[in-house]
C-alpha positions in Angstrom: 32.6 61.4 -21.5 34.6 60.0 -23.9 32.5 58.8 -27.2 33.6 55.2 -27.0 32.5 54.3 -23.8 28.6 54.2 -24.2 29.7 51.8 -27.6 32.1 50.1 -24.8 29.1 49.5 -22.8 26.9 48.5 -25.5 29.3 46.2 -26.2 29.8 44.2 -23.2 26.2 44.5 -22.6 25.3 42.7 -25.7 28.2 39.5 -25.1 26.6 39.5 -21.8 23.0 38.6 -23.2 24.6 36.0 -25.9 26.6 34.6 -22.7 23.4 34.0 -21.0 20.9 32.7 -23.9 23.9 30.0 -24.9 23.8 28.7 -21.1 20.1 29.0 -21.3 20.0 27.4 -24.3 22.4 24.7 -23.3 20.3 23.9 -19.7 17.2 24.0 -22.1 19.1 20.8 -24.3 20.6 19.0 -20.7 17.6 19.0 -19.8 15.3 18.3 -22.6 18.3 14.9 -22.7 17.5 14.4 -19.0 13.3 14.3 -19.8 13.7 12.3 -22.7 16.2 9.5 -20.9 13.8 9.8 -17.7 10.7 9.2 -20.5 12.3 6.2 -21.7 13.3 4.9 -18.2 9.6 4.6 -17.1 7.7 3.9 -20.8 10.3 0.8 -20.2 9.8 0.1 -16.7 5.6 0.1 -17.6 6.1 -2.4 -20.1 7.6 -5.1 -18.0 5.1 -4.2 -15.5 2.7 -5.2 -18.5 4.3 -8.2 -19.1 4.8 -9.3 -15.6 0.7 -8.8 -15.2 0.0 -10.8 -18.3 2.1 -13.7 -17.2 0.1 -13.7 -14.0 -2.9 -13.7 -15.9 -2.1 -17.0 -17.4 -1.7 -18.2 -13.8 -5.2 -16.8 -12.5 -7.2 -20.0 -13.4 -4.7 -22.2 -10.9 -5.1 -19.3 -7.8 -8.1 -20.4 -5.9 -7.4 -18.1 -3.3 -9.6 -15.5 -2.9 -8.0 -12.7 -1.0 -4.8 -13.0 -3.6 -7.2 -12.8 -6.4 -8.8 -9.5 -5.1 -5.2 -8.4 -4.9 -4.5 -8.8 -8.4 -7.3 -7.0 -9.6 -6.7 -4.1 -7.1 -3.0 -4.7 -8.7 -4.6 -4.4 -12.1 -6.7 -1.2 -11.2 -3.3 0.4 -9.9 -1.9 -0.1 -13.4 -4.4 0.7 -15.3 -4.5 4.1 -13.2 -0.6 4.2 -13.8 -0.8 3.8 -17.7 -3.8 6.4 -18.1 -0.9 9.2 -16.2 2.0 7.7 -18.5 0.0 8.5 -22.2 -1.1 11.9 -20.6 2.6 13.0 -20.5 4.9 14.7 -23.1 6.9 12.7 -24.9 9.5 15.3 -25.3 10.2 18.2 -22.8 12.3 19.6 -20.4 10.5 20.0 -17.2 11.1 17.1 -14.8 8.4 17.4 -12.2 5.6 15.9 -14.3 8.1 12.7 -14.5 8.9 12.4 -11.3 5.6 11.9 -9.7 4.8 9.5 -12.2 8.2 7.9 -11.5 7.1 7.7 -7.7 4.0 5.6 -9.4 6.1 3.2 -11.2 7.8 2.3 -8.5 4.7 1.6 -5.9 2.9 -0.2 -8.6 6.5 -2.2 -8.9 6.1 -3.3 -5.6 2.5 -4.2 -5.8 3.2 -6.2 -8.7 6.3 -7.9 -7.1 4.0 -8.8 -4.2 1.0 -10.4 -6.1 3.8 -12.0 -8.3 5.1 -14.2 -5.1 1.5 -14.7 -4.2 0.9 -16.2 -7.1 4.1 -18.7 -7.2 3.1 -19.6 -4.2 -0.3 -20.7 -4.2 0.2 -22.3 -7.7 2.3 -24.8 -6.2 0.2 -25.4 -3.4 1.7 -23.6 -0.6 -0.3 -20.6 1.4 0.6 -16.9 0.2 2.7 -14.9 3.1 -0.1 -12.7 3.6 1.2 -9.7 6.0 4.1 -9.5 3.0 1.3 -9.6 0.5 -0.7 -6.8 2.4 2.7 -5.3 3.1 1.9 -5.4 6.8 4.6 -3.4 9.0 6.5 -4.7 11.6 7.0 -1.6 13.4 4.4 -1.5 16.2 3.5 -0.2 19.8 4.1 -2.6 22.6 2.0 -5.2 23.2 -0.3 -4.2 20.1 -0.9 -7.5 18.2 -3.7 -6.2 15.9 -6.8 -4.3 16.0 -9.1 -4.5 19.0 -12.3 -5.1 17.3 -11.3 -7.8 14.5 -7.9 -9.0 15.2 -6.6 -7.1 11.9 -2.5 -7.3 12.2 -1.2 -4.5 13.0 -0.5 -1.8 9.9 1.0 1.8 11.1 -0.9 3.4 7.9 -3.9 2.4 8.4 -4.3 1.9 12.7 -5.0 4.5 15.0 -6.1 4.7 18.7 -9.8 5.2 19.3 -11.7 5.5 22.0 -14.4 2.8 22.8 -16.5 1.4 26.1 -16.2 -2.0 27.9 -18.7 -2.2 30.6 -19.5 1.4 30.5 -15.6 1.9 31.1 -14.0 4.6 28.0 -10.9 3.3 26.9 -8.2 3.7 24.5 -7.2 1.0 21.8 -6.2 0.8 18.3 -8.0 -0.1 15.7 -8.0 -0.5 12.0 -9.3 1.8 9.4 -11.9 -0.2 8.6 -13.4 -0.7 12.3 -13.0 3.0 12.7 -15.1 3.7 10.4 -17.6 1.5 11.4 -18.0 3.1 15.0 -18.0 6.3 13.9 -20.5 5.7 11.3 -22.9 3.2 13.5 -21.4 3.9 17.0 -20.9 -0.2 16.9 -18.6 -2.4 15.6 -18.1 -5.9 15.7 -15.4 -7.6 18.2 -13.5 -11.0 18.1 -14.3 -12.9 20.5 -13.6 -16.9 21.1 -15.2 -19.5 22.8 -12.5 -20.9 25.5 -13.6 -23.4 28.1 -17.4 -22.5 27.8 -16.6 -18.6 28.5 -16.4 -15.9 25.4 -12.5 -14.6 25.6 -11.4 -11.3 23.8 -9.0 -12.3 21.5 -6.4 -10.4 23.1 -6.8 -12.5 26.2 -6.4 -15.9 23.8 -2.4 -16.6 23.9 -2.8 -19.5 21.1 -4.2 -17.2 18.4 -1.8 -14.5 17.0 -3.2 -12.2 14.4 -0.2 -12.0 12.4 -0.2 -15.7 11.9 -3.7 -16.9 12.4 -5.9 -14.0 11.1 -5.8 -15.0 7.1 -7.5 -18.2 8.6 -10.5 -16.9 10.4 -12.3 -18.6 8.0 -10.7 -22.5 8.3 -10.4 -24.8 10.5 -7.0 -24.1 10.5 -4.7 -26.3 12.9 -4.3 -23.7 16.0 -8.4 -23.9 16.1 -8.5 -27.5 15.8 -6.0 -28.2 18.8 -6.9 -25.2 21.2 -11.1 -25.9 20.1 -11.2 -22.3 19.9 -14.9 -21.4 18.5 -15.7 -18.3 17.0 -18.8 -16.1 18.3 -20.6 -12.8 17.7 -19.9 -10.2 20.3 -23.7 -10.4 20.9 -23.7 -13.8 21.8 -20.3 -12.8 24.0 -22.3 -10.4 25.6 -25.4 -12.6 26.7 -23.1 -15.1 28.3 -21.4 -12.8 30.1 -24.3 -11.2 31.8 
């Protein structure tokens, strides 16, 4: 073997290892960039969040609606929750992953935000909050499921799911909220909507006047549909006496 080839080798082998720590070195930098734009992306994002939050807090002694105001402060709790993840992270680095779930949190909390923000503008000026957009209700439902069976509850996909429950020692299946789930499986009973039609309880399925998606934020009120049908609101015990 010629002398000059193990120096040959040698040789190549060594440019090969400078060749790959400069392109290491120069996706280390890219990326370390990358991390540090992302970082200042969200930091800035949080802050208007902030300041969206505080303006709404000026606002909270004109909101006398209680279900908007127990939306902000689940709002607030999300960002608080958001801003304890955002301290916790490097503010310099080249890994990505960290950033991106907390990215992924900046953006729900967004939309929380954006939702109690329109909640508010609208019950300060004396109009009711659009409570399924509020709630972020879906539209995308099974056929001829309005809401849940037991309270009315419009329908959600995340949080409905069929269960099965007995009418007159009958098992059926239905779909209820996450909430009367529970419920059942905790006490095996769970309260059921029922109105007073015509001096007979009706299931509120059964009560084409009332729709859930319109008429459940009002359960409470005399709202106009209970004032003009006379619907009356009764325990499903007292349902259950009148119809034996």
């Amino acid at each position: 073997m010629a002398p000059w080839i193990p120096l040959l080798a040698a040789l190549v082998l060594g440019l090969g290892l400078i060749w790959v720590n400069s392109q290491h070195a120069k996706f280390v930098r890219t990326r370390s960039l990358q991390y540090r734009r992302y970082y200042i992306q969200i930091i800035a994002k949080c802050d208007r969040l902030v300041a969206k939050v505080n303006q709404m807090q000026e606002l909270l002694p004109f909101i006398n609606d209680s279900k908007v105001v127990d939306y902000y402060e689940n709002c607030l709790n999300t960002l608080e929750t958001l801003l304890a993840a955002i301290v916790k992270l490097p503010r310099f680095g080249h890994d990505l992953t960290q950033l991106k779930t907390a990215h992924h949190l900046v953006v729900n909390c967004q939309a929380k935000v954006a939702r109690t923000w329109e909640a508010f503008r609208r019950v300060a000026r004396g109009r009711s909050p659009d409570y399924n957009k509020l709630f972020d209700w879906k539209s995308e439902q099974p056929d001829k499921v309005r809401g849940c069976y037991f309270c009315s509850k419009p329908y959600r996909r995340d949080i409905f799911a069929k269960v099965n429950t007995k009418i007159n020692d009958v098992t059926i299946e239905v779909y209820g909220c996450s909430v009367c789930r529970e419920e059942l499986t905790r006490s095996k009973k769970v309260k059921v909507l029922y109105f007073m039609k015509n001096g007979q309880p009706v299931h509120w399925s059964q009560v084409p006047e009332y729709e859930p998606s319109e008429n459940y934020w009002q359960l409470n009120n005399k709202s106009k549909i209970f004032r003009e049908t006379k619907l009356e609101l009764v325990s499903m015990e007292d349902a259950n006496d009148r119809l034996k």
